[in-house]
N, C-alpha and C positions, 0 to 999 in steps of 0.2 A: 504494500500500500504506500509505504515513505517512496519507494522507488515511482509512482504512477504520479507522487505528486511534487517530486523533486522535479521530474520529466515539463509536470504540466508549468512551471514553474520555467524551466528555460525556456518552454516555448512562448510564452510570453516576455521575455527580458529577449530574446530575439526578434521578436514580434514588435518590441518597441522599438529597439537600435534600426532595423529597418524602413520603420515609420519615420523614423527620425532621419534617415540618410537617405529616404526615398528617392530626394528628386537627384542626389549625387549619382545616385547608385543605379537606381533602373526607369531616370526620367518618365515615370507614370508609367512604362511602358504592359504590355501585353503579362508580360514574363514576373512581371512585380505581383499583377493582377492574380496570376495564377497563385501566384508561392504565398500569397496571402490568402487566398479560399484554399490551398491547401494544408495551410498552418491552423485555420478556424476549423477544418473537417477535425486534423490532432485533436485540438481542443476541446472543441464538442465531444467527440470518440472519447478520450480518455477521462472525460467526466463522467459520460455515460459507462462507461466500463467500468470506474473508478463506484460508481454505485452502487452495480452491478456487486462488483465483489463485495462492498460492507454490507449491504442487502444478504447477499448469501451467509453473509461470515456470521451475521446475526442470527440468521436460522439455523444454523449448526449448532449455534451459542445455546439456542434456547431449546430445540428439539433432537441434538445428539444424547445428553444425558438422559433425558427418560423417553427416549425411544429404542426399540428392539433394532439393537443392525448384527449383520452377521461377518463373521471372521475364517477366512481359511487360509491355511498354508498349501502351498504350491512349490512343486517339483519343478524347477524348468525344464525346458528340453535339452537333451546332452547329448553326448556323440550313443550311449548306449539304448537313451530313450529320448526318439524325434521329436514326441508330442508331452506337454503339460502334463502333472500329473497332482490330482489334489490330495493332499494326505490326512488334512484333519479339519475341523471345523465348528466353528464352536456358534451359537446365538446367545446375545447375552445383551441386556438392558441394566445399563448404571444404576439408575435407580434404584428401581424393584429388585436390586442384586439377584437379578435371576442369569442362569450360567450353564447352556444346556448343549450337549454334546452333537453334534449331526451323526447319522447314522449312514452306515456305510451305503446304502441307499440315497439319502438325501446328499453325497459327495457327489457319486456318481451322475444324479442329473445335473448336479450344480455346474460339472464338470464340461458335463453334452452340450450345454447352453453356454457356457465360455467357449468352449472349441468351435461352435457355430455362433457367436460373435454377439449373443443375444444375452448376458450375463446380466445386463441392467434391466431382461422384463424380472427379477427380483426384485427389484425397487419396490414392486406394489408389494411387498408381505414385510421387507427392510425399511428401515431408513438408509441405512446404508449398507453396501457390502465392501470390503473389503480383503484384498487377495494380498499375502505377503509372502513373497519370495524364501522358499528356506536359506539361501545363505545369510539371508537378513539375520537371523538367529548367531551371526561368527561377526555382525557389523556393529552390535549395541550392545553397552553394558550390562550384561546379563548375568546377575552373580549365580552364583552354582548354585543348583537346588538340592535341598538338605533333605530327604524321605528316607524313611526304614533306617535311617541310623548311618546312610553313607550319602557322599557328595553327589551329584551328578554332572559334569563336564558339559561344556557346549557339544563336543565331538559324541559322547553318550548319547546326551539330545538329540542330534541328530541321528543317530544309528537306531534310536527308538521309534523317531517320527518318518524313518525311512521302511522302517519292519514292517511286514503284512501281519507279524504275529506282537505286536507294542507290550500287551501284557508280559508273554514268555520271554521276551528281548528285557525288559525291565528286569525281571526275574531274574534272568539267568548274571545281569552287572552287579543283585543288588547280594546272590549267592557268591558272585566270585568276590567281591570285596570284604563279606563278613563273614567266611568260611562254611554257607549253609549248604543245605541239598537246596537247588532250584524247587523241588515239587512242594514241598516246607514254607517257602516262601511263593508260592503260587496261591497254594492257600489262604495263606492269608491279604493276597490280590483281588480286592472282589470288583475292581472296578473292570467294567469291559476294555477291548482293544482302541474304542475311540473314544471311550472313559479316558486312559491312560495318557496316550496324545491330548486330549484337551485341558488335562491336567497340566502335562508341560507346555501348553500353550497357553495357559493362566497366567506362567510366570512372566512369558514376552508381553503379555498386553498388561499387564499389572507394572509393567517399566516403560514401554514407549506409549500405550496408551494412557500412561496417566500424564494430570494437565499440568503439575509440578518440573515436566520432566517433555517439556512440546517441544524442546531443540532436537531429541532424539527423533521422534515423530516425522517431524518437517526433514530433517536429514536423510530419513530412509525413503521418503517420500519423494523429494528430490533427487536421492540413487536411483529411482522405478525399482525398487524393494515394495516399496505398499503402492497398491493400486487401488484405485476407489471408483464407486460406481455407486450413483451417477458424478461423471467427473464436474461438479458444476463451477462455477467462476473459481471460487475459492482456490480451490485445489488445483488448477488453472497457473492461478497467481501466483501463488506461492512456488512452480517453478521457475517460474523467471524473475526472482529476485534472487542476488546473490547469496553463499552460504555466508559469507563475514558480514552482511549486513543484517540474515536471521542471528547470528550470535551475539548484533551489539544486543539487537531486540528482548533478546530474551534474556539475555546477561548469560551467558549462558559460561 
């Protein structure tokens, strides 16, 4: 937003030096005519745009928190798998601290509908959705998570959120670290396999989703690490201002 209106800002101190040196410079002519309806179009434009995004920023302001949006991490494509691949997924509402798993079912359409480019007809059941890149998980400070009495690593994290089996893959890190039988410590696992992933997924949106902590957020947002949908001005904006000028903002 500083940057839309620093902008609008030289184009008017332009705007005057020119008025002022008119008849030196482009004796009334044709060319003067133009660069001045074209300076008023900036003008205009970046007012209007400039609305645009506090307009939007205010709606997010007031209906992110107690609205339901949904969360998934995404596989990218690699040399050994061509296409996307979604691995966990959570819905969850600030508010109402409601915090609810997707099912391997409800990934897989989510998935059909991104691959055919149509991810935003969500929007009508979301306020928002949101796709996050798994390397994202190796870019933010993410401190180790402490369960069953051992640590778990980023690199764990991801070996988990990459498992088709997340429960037995949990299992078998949390047996070799505290010298158990896996099947011992299964038992006492009662969360399913996308139970499990959304649990370590808790821990990423409890650090770049919280609003103490929006330099994080805007950084991974600006790597294309989170994706959002519907993309509206907001999130727009905020790529194309610099990262040192989000760090003075937020003191970061």
């Amino acid at each position: 937003m500083i940057e839309l209106i620093s902008m609008f800002v030289l184009i008017v101190i332009i705007f005057l030096i020119l008025f002022l040196l008119r008849k030196t410079i482009f004796l009334f002519g044709l060319f003067f005519k133009i660069f001045i309806l074209f300076l008023l179009v900036c003008v205009v434009g970046s007012i209007i745009y400039g609305y645009v995004v506090v307009k939007d920023a205010n709606d997010f302001k007031n209906h992110f928190g107690n609205s339901t949006s949904m969360v998934i991490v995404e596989q990218a494509a690699n040399d050994t798998n061509n296409t996307e691949t979604f691995l966990a997924g959570v819905m969850f509402n600030p508010e109402r601290k409601t915090f609810n798993s997707m099912s391997k079912e409800n990934l897989t359409d989510a998935e059909a509908l991104y691959r055919a480019g149509k991810i935003s007809m969500l929007g009508a059941d979301y306020y928002k959705v949101f796709i996050i890149e798994l390397k994202s998980f190796d870019e933010v400070k993410l401190y180790n998570i402490s369960d069953q009495n051992v640590e778990l690593s980023k690199e764990e994290i991801k070996t988990i959120m990459l498992s088709d089996n997340a429960r037995e893959t949990l299992a078998e890190i949390i047996a070799k670290k505290n010298g158990r039988d896996k099947n011992d410590v299964l038992k006492e696992l009662s969360a399913t396999n996308e139970g499990v992933k959304s649990y370590l997924l808790s821990y990423y949106l409890s650090t770049v989703f919280n609003p103490s902590n929006i330099a994080e957020f805007i950084s991974q947002l600006k790597n294309n690490n989170i994706q959002v949908y519907n993309n509206t001005a907001l999130f727009k904006a905020i790529k194309l201002v610099p990262q040192s000028l989000i760090n003075i903002i937020v003191k970061k």
